[in-house]
C-alpha positions as CSV (number, residue, x, y, z in Angstrom):
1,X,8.6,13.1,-25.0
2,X,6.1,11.9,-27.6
3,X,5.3,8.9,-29.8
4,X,8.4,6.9,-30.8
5,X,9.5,7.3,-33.9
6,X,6.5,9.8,-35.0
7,X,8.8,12.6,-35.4
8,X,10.1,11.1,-38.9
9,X,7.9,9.7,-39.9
10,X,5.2,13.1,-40.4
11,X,8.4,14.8,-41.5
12,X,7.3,14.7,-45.1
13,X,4.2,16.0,-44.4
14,X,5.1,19.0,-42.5
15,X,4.6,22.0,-44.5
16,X,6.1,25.5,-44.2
17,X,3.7,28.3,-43.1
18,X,4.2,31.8,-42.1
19,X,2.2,32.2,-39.2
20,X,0.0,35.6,-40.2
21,X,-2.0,32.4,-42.3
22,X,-3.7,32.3,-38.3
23,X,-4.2,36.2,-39.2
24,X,-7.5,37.0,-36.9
25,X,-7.7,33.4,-35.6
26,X,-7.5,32.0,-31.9
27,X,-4.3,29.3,-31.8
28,X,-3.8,27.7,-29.2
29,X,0.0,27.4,-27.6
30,X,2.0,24.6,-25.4
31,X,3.3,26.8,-22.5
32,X,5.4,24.2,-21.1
33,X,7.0,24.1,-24.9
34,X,8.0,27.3,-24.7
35,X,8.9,27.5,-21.1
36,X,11.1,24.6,-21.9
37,X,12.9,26.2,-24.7
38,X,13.4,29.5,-22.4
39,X,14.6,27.9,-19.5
40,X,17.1,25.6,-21.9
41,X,19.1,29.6,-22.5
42,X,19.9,29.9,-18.7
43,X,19.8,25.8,-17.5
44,X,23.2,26.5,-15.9
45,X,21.9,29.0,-13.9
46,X,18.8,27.0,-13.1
47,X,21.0,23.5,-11.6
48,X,23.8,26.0,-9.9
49,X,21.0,28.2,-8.4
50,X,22.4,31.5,-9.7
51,X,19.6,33.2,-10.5
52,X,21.2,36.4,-11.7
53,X,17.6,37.7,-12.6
54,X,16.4,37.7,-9.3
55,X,19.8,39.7,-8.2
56,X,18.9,42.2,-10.4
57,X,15.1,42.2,-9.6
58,X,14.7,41.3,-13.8
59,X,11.9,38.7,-15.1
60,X,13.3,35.2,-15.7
61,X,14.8,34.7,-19.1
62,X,12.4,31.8,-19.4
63,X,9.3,34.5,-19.4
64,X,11.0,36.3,-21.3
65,X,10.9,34.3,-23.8
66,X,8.0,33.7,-24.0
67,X,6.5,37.0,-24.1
68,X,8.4,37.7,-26.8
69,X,7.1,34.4,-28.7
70,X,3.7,35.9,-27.9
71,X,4.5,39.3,-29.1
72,X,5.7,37.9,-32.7
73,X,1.8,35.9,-32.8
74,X,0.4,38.7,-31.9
75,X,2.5,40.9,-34.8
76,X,0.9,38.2,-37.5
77,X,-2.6,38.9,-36.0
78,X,-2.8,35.4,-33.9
79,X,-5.0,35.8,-31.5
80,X,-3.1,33.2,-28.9
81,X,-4.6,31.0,-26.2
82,X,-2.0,29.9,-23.7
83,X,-2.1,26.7,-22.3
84,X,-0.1,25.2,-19.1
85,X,0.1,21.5,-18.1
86,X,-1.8,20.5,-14.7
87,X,-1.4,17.8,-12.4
88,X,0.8,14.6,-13.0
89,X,-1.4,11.9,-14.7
90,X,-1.1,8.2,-12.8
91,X,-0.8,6.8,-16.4
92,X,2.5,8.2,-16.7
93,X,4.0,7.4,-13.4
94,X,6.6,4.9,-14.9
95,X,8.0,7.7,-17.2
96,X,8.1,10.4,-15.2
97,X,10.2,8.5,-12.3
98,X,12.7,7.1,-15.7
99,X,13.0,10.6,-17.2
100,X,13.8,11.8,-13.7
101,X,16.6,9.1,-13.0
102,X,18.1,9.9,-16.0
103,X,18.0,13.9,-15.4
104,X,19.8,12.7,-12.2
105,X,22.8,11.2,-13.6
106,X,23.4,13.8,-16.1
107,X,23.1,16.1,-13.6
108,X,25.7,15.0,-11.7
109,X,27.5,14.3,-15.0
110,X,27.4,17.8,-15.8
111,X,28.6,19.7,-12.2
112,X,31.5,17.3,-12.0
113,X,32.1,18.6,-15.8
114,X,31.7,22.1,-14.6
115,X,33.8,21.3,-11.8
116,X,36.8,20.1,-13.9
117,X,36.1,23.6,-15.6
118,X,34.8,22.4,-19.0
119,X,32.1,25.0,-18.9
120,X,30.7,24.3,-22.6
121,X,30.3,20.7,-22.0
122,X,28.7,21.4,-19.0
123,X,26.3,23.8,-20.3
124,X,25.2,21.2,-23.1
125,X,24.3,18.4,-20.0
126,X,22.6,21.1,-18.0
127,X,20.1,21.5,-20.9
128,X,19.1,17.9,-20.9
129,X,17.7,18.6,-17.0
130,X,16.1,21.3,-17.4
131,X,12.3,20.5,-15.8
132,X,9.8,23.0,-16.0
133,X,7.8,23.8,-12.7
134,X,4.5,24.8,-11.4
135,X,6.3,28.0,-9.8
136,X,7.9,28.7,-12.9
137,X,4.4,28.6,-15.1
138,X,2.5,30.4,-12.5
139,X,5.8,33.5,-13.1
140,X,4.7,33.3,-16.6
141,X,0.9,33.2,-15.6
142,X,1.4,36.3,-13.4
143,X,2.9,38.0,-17.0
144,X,0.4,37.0,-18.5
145,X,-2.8,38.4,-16.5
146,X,-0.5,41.6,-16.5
147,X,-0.3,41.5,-20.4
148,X,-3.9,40.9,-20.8
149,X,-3.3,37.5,-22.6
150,X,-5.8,34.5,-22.6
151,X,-4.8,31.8,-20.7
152,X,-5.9,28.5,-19.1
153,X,-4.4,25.5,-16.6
154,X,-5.4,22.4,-18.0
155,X,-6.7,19.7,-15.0
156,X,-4.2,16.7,-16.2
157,X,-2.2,17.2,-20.0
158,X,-2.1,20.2,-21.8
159,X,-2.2,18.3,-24.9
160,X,-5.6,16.5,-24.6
161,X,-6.6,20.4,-23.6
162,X,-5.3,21.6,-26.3
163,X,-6.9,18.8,-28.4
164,X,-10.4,19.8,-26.8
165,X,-10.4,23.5,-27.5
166,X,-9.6,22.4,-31.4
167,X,-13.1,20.9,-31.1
168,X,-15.1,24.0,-29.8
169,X,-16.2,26.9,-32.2
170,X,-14.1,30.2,-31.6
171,X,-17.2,32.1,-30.0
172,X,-16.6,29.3,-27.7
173,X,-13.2,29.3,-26.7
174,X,-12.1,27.1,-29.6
175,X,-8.7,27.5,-31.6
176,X,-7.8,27.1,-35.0
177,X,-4.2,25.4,-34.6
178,X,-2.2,24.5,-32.0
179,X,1.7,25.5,-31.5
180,X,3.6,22.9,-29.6
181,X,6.9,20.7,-29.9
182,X,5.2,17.5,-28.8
183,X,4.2,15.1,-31.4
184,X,1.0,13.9,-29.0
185,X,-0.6,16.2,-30.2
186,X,-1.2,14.3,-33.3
187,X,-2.2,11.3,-31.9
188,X,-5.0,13.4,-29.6
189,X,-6.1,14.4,-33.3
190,X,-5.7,18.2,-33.5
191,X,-6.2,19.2,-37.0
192,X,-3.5,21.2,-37.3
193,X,-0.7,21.2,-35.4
194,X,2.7,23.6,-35.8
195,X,6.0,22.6,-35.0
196,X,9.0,24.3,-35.4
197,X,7.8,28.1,-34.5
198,X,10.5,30.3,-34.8
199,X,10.8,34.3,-33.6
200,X,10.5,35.5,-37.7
201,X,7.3,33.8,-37.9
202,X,7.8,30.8,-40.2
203,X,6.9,27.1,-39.0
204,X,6.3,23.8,-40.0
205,X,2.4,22.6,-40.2
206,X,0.9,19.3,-40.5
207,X,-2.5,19.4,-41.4
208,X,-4.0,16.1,-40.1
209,X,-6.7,15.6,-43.5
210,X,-3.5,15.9,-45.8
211,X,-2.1,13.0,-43.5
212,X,-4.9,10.7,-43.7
213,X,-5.1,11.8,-47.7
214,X,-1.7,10.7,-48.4
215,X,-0.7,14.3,-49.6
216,X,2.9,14.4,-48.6
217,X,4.7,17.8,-49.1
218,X,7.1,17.8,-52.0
219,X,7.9,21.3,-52.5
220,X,11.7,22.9,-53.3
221,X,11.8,24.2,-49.5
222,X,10.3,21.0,-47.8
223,X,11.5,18.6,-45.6
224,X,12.9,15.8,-47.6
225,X,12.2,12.2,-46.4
226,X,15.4,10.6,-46.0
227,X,16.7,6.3,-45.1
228,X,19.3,7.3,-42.8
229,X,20.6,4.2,-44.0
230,X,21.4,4.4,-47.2
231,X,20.8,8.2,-47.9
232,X,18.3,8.0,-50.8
233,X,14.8,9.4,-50.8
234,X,12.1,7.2,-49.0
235,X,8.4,6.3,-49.7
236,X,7.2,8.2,-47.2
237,X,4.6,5.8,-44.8
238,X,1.3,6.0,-46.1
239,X,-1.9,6.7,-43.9
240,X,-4.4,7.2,-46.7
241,X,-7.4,5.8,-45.4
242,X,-6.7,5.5,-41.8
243,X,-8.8,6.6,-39.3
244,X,-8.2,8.4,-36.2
245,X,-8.4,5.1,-33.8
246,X,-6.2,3.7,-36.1
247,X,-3.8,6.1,-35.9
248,X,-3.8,6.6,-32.2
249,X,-3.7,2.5,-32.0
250,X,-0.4,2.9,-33.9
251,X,1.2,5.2,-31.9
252,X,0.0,2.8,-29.0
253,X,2.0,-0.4,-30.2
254,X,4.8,1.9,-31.1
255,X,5.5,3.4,-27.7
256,X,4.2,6.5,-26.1
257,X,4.1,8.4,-22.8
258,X,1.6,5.8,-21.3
259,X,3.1,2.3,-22.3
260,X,6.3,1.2,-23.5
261,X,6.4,-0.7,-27.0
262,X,6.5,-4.5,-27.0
263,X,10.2,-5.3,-27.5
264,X,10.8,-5.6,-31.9
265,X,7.9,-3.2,-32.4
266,X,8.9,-0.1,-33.9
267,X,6.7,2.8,-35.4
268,X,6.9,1.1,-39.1
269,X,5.9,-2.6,-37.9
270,X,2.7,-0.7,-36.0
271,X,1.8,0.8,-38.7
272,X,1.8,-2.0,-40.8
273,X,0.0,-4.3,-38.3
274,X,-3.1,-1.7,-37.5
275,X,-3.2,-1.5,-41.3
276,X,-3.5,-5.1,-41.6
277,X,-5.8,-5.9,-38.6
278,X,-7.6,-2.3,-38.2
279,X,-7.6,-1.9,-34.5
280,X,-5.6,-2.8,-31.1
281,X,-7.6,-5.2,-29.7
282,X,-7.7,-7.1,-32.7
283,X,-3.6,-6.9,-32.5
284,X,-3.5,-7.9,-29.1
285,X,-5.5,-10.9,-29.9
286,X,-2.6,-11.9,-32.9
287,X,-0.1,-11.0,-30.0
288,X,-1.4,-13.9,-27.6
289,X,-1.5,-16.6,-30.6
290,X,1.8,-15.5,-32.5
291,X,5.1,-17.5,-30.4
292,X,7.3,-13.9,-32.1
293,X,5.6,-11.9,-28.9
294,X,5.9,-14.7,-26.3
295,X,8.3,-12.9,-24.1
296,X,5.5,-9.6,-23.8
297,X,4.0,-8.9,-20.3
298,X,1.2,-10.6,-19.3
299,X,-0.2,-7.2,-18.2
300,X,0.5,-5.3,-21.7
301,X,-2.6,-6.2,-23.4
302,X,-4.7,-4.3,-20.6
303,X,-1.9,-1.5,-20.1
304,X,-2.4,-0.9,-24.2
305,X,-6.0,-0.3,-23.7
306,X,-5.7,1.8,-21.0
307,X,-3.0,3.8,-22.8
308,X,-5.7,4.4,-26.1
309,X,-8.2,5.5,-23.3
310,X,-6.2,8.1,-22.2
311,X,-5.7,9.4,-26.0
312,X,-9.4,9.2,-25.9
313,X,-11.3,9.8,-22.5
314,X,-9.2,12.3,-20.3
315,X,-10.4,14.5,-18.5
316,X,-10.4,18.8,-20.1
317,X,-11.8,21.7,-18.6
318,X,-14.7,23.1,-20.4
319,X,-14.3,26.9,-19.8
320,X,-17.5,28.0,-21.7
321,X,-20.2,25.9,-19.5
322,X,-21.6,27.8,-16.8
323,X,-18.8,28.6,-14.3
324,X,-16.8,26.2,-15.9
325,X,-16.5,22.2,-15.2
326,X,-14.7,19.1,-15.9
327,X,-15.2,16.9,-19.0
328,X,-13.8,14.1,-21.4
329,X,-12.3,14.8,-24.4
330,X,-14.5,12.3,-26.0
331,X,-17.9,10.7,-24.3
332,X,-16.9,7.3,-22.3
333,X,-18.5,4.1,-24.2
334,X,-21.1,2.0,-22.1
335,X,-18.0,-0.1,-21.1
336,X,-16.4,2.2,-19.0
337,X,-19.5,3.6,-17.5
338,X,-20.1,2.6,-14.1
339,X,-19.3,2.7,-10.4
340,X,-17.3,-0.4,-10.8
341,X,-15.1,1.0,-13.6
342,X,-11.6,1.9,-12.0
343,X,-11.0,5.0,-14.5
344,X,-7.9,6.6,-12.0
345,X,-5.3,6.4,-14.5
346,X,-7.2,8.8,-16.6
347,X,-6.7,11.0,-14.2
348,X,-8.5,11.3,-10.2
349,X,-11.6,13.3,-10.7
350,X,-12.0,16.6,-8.7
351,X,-14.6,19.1,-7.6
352,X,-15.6,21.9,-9.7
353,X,-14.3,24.2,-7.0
354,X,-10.5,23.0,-7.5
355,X,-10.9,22.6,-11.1
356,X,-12.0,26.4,-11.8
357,X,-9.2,27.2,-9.2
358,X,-6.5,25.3,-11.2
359,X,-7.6,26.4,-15.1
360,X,-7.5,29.8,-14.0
361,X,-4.2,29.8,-12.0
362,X,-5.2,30.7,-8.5
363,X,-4.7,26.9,-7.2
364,X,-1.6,24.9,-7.4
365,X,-2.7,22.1,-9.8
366,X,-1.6,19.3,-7.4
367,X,-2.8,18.0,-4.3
368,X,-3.2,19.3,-1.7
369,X,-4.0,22.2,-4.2
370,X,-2.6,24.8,-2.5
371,X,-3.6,28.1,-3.4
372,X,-0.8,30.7,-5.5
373,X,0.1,33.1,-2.8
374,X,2.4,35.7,-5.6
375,X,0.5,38.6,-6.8
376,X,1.8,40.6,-9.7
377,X,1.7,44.2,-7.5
378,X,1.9,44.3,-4.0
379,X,-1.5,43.9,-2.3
380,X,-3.0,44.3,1.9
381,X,-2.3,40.8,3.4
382,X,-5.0,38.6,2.7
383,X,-5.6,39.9,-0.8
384,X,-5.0,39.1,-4.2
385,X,-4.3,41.4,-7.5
386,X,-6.5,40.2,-10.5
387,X,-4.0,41.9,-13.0
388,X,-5.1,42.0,-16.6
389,X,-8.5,41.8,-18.4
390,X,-8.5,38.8,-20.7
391,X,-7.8,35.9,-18.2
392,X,-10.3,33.4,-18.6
393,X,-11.8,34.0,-15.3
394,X,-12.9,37.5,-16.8
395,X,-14.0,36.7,-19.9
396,X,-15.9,33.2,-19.1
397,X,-17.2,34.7,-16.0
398,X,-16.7,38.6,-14.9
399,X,-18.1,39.4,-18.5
400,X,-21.2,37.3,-18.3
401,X,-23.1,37.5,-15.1
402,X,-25.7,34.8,-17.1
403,X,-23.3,32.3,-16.7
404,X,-23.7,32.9,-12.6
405,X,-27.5,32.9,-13.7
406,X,-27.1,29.6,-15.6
407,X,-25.4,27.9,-13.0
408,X,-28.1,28.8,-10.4
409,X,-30.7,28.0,-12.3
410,X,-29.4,24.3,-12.8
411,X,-28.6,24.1,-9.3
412,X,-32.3,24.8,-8.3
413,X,-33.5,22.5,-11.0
414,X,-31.1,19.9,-9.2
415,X,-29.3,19.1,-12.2
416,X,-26.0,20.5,-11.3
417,X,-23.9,18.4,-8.8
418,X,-23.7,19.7,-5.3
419,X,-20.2,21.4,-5.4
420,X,-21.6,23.7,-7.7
421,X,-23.0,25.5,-4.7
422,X,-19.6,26.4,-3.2
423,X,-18.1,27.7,-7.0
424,X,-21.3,29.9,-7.2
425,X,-20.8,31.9,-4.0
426,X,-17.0,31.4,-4.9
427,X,-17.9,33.4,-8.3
428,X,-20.6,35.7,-7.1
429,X,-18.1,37.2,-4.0
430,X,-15.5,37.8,-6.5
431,X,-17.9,39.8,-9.0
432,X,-19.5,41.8,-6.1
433,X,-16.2,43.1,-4.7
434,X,-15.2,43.3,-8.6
435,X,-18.4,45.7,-8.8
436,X,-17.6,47.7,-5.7
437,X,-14.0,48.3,-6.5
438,X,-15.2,49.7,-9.9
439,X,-17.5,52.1,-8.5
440,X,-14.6,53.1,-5.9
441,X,-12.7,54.1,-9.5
442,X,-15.5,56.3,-10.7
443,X,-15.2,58.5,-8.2
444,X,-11.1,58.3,-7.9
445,X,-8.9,61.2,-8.3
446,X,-6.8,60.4,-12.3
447,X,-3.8,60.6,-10.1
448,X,-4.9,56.9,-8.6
449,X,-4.3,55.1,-12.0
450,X,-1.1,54.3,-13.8
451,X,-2.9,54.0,-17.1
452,X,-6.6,54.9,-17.9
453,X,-8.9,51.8,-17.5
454,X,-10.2,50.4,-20.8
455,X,-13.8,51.5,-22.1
456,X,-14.4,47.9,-23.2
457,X,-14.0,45.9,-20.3
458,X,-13.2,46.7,-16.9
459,X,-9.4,47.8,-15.5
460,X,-8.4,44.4,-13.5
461,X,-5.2,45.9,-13.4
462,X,-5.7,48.5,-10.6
463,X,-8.6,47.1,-9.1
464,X,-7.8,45.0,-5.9
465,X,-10.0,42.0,-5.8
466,X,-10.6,39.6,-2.5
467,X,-11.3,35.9,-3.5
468,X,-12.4,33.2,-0.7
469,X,-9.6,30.8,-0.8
470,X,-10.4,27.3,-1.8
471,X,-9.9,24.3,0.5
472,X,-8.7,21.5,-0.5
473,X,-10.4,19.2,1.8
474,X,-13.8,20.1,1.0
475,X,-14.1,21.8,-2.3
476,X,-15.9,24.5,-0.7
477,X,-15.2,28.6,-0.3
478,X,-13.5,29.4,3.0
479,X,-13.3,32.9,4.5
480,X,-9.9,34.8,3.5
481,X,-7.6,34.3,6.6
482,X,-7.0,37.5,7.9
């Protein structure tokens, strides 16, 4: 996962924070991270299918987890912003279908271990396959509704999501910092990323203007850059004066996600050839003269492009537009404008309609898009609990009936596309049965409530709301099947 060879190389410019330095501020967090490190504590159970939690009718230790990751932000007065991964980007086909061979034979590795009876050595193979699913994030998005915590589905990566909302103010749904384990989130150009978040509080930040100043960390308590070959304190790599394209075009010719490195190039020799050329195509060019990279692929050049696009150009959710709609995470250039542009490996574009659905975790965030049938509380058949207040469907939409105003007013201008018909009657039939199940609440007995609703925002928690179900075929609202 990641850029190869990243990992060591930032190491000396990661410095420890406690987390309350985010004290009042929005920071955004990896779900799939955390999920990941939750779900490594019960991977046996996970491959066997001994669920004990479900026995027991007790949340997965996964969610767990990461609740109580959650609950220690929330103790240093971090506002956090949860963010899950979406749908499976065509760009990262080939990696996906390698990392899943390989879970495959250590799987099998690891139950013929567990069969012998070697129980530890099992349990250390099991938590190489551990693979986070959408069921799985939507357990933890359930939680999370019910907990009142902010969260959003991103359409493709969480990291170029999480890269996005670094870019917005806060009164826009912007975040300060990002928590994550995935070093792509430096090369997507966050500002400050965290690494290393542990239940106390303390962490490990790299704050990407001390990268690009050359001020490495050289504290008592820091990381110490190490030659693993002979042991002695390193120069740690230099990036004073880069820029990010050149840094992204680095972690391009050094292997990512999206394209394999040309065989001999390793993080230190990209580095040294974007610093000596200043950007990728200028590379590829000294790749097709110099005999050294005879034996690259014919079709690396163009895959190595396509990989910077999707650093630069995929496709976010913007939550604070009107309703909600898709974006890039930077503005195409005229080059890649056009209806003769094949952009697909960036990610298939979809309707509004879907893309609201996924970011705010009532459709499945691959095709056929199915919508989430699990509720958090039990609910008449053909309806749907909206627990908590602080989803981003209620505060980008409930809360602000001008951003149903907005969205009509474009549409009669004709300046919004045509699918944002369907999303507005989507939106408005939601906050009309919203208002009639409030006014059903003013004039219940206290007995009907668990807890009494908030006076600052409405009590999603005991209010039943109906939403039209999405299909997938047309974008459009459907009735609720009875």
């Amino acid at each position: 996962m990641g850029i190869n060879g990243l990992h060591p190389v930032i190491k000396p410019y990661l410095r420890p924070i406690q987390l309350s330095k985010f004290h009042g501020q929005r920071v955004g967090c990896d779900a799939f991270a955390w999920l990941h490190r939750g779900a490594c504590g019960c991977a046996t159970e996970l491959a066997t299918g001994h669920r004990w939690w479900e026995e027991r009718n007790m949340p997965p230790p996964y969610v767990e987890f990461c609740l109580r990751m959650l609950a220690m932000l929330k103790s240093n007065g971090v506002v956090p912003v949860v963010v899950f991964d979406g749908g499976s980007l065509p760009a990262k086909a080939g990696t996906q279908d390698a990392r899943r061979a390989r879970k495959r034979e250590v799987l099998a590795k690891a139950h013929a271990l567990l069969a012998e009876g070697n129980k530890q050595a099992a349990d250390s193979l099991f938590c190489q396959t551990v693979d986070v699913t959408a069921d799985m994030a939507h357990e933890l998005v359930l939680r999370l509704r019910k907990e009142s915590i902010e969260f959003l589905v991103a359409p493709y990566e969480a990291d170029s999501q999480l890269a996005f909302l670094t870019r917005k103010e806060a009164c826009a749904g912007g975040i300060a910092a990002v928590i994550t384990e995935d070093s792509d989130l430096v090369a997507y150009g966050c500002p400050n990323v965290i690494f290393k978040c542990q239940k106390g509080g303390m962490a490990l930040e790299l704050c990407l203007a001390d990268l690009f100043a050359g001020r490495a960390y050289d504290g008592a308590d820091g990381p110490a850059a190490v030659d693993p070959e002979g042991g002695k304190a390193a120069v740690p790599l230099s990036f004073r004066h880069f820029t990010l394209d050149m840094l992204q075009s680095v972690c391009v010719l050094a292997g990512c996600d999206f394209q394999a490195s040309v065989k001999g190039i390793g993080f230190k020799k990209a580095h040294g050839l974007i610093k000596k050329h200043r950007t990728l195509p200028r590379v590829l060019s000294v790749f097709r003269c110099d005999k050294k990279f005879s034996a690259m692929e014919r079709s690396y050049p163009e895959a190595a492009m396509r990989a910077l696009n999707n650093f630069r150009h995929a496709l976010v959710f913007d939550a604070s537009a009107a309703g909600g709609s898709l974006t890039r995470l930077t503005p195409l250039p005229a080059e890649l404008k056009g209806g003769d542009v094949d952009l697909d490996y960036l990610g298939p574009v979809i309707s509004t309609e879907i893309a609201c659905g996924i970011a705010y975790g009532r459709l499945q965030p691959r095709a056929p898009y199915h919508r989430f049938h699990a509720a958090p509380q039990p609910a008449p058949a053909g309806q749907a609990v909206l627990a908590g207040g602080a989803s981003w469907l209620s505060s980008a939409i409930c809360k602000d009936p001008s951003a149903m105003a907005g969205l009509r007013g474009k549409q009669a201008a004709g300046k919004a596309p045509v699918q944002t018909a369907g999303i507005a009657a989507f939106l408005q039939s939601g906050l009309q049965q919203q208002s009639r199940a409030q006014q059903a609440q003013q004039h219940a007995t206290p007995a009907q409530h668990d807890t009494p609703p908030s006076s600052s925002q409405p009590d999603y928690g005991s209010a039943r709301v109906t939403w039209p179900v999405m299909t997938a075929s047309t974008g459009t609202a459907a009735p609720e099947p009875a």
